[in-house]
Phi, psi and omega in degrees: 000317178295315162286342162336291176267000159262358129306343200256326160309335216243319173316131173314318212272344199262319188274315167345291186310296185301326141329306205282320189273005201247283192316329186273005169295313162311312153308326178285321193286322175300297179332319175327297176275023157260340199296288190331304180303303182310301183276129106213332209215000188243300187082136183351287160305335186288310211255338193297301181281341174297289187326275215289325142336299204278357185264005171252340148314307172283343184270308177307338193259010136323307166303322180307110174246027187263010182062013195277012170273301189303272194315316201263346166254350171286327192265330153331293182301296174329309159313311177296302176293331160265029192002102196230099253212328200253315122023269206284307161327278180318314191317282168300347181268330187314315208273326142342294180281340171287332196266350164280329173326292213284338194291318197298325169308305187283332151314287157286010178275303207285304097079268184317291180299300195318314179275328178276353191263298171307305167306316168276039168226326191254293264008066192193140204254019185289330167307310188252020140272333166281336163295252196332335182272337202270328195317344187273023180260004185257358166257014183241330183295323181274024172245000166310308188270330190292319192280343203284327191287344180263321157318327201250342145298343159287335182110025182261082180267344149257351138338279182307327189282336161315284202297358163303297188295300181306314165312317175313295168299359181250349142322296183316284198313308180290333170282326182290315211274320183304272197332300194293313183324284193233069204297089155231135168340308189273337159324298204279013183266318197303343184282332185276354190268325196271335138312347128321301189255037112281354168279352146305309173297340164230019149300307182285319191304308209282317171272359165288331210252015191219353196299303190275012175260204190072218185261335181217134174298117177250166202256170187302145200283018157298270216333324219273322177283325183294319188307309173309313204286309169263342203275157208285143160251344170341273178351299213244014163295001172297285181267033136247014142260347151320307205277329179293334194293286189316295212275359164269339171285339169321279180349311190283007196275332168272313178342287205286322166301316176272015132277310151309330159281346168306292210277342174273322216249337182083144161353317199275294173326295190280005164304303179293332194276311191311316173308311165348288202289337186273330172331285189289347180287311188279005187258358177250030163281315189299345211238340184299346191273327177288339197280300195315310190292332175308310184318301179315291221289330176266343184261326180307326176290316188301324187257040158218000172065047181256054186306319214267349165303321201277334179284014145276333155241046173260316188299296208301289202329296135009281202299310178293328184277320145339287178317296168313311197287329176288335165290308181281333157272019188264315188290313175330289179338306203281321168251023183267306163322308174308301174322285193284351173291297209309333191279301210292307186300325177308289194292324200233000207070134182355326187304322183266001169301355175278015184264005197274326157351287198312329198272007200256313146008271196280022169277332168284327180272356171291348208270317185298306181293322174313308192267339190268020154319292181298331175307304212283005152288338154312311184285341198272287182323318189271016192037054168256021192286319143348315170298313209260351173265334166307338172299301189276355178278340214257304175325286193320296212294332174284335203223004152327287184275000155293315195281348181278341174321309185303308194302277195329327176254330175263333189073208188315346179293291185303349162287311188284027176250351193282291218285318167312300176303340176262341160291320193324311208265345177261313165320303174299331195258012162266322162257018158290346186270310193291281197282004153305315176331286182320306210291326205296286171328308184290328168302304172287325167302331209272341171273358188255312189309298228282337170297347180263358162276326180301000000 
């Protein structure tokens, strides 16, 4: 038994994990005291118009149809396992020159759109001039994701799991310290604006000093801007926009509810769901070092043809995280409400008590999302991403007008149930689609082994 586990514990992908998840404690507990400070000093409507700036922002970034975070770490890992050095190169400059193309684009557009739109949804046009300011964080954040994303395609997970937590504290400190300064809307953009660049600045710092260790050398970041100036996105539009398709109708599955309890429900209404929502985000950090390490861990199996190892802990992984999730957001359900009165009338006030409703709500989209992480690298390596966005569009178009009906008689309850139903309902039916695929793939490696022994 002892040696068991100490084979099991000695696996890369079991210490990865364990990085990873050691680093995000550290990100939850900060996250905690921005989620606490933040609503606590801004107050419902205040906070109602940050939350509804930054979801009009995420409904716009919906329109990014080249799929390039998703594409460039999946072929990224790949690259990486077939150390392929001219690969990894194309990869970084693509993914450079595209995401400044879309941050410049998405500036004028919100620029333009943004204040007039937010005024005929909200009425008022402060949501979409605070929206046009965070846009410029779509020209600083990707050098952000560029190093995170080359860690994790090398496997550098405590490395990655470092810049995580700093990244985490230099958010928390910017965000908190804006909030206590000035509790206002335009306070938390300059701080998230300030917060975009210096975690950039050091992301960048952290990959000069780091490029060349591990098993394959990424290049240097001149190389990586000169490169940006030609490289091509041609290759690789195909399965990104497939993959861009999935993952901005992902986006819309919180985005849209929390625009609609806004426009139905009001400020406030949408102040409660959000808080709601940042909760349960941070309580679904413990479980991201498995999404994360999945990212690496499925496509490096996949370029070895190892199907039936990864659908046997592919299958355990599943189960467990099921297992887990339901125990632990079954309890949340049951006791959570009681919990959180003792917390939420202390900490943030009476004001703030229509949130208690909400967790019992949302205890269903924690169960769901907690297992429907791990799919999607599966699907995107196996180019299903068509599937899976037919999916969440079939999702959208069923339980859209249920859910404003809900919001109109419940207010924020009915937004966390439009948002609990629609994970419920794209998951379960992703993974009837994803994991016949595996099982399928793995059958066939295992008939093939056995003919060739044969």
């Amino acid at each position: 038994m002892i040696d068991r586990a100490r084979n099991f514990f000695r696996r890369k992908v079991v210490q990865d994990t364990l990085a990873l998840q050691a680093g995000g404690l550290g990100v939850v507990a900060l996250g905690m005291l921005a989620w606490i400070v933040v609503p606590l000093a801004l107050g419902p409507e205040k906070y109602g118009t940050w939350a509804l700036a930054q979801s009009l922002l995420g409904i716009w970034d919906t329109f990014n149809l080249t799929g390039l975070g998703v594409t460039v770490s999946t072929r990224l890992a790949a690259a990486v396992g077939a150390r392929d050095q001219d690969e990894i190169l194309r990869l970084l400059g693509a993914y450079v020159r595209v995401s400044l193309l879309w941050g410049g684009l998405s500036v004028a557009a919100m620029a333009l759109a943004g204040p007039p739109l937010a005024r005929a949804l909200h009425g008022s046009a402060e949501i979409g001039v605070l929206a046009a300011a965070l846009s410029l964080t779509l020209l600083i954040d990707p050098f952000y994701l560029l190093v995170t994303t080359a860690l994790q395609s090398r496997r550098s997970m405590r490395t990655l799991a470092l810049l995580q937590n700093a990244n985490q504290l230099v958010l928390t400190i910017c965000l908190v310290t804006a909030a206590l300064a000035r509790p206002e809307p335009a306070a938390l953009v300059a701080a998230r604006l300030a917060y975009s660049l210096i975690t950039a600045l050091l992301a960048l710092w952290l990959y000069r000093r780091l490029r060349a260790q591990g098993t394959v050398a990424y290049p240097p970041l001149r190389a990586v801007l000169a490169r940006a100036r030609t490289a091509s996105y041609r290759p690789y539009w195909r399965s990104g926009l497939a993959n861009a398709l999935d993952k901005n109708a992902a986006q819309l599955f919180t985005q849209l509810p929390l625009q609609l309890t806004g426009i139905i429900g009001g400020l406030a209404a949408a102040g409660f769901l959000q808080l709601a929502l940042r909760g349960f985000q941070q309580a679904s950090l413990f479980t991201s070092a498995v999404f994360s390490n999945m990212q690496a861990v499925v496509p490096q199996a996949v370029g070895r043809g190892d199907y039936a190892r990864l659908y046997r802990g592919f299958t355990r992984l599943v189960l467990a995280l099921a297992g887990g999730g339901a125990l632990f957001y079954g309890a949340l359900a049951l006791a959570g409400p009681a919990l959180v009165a003792w917390v939420i009338a202390p900490l943030f006030g009476e004001e703030w008590l229509s949130v208690i409703p909400l967790i019992p709500v949302l205890a269903v989209y924690g169960v769901f999302s907690t297992v429907g992480g791990v799919f999607g690298p599966l699907y995107r390596v196996f180019e299903m991403a068509g599937a899976a966005l037919a999916i969440k569009v079939v999702s959208l178009a069923l339980l859209l007008p249920l859910g404003a009906a809900l919001i109109g008689a419940l207010g924020a309850v009915g937004g966390a149930w439009l948002v609990s139903g629609l994970y419920a309902l794209s998951v379960t039916l992703t993974a009837a689609v994803t994991l016949p695929a595996l099982r399928g793939r793995a059958r066939a490696s295992g008939s093939t082994v056995e003919a060739a022994h044969g």
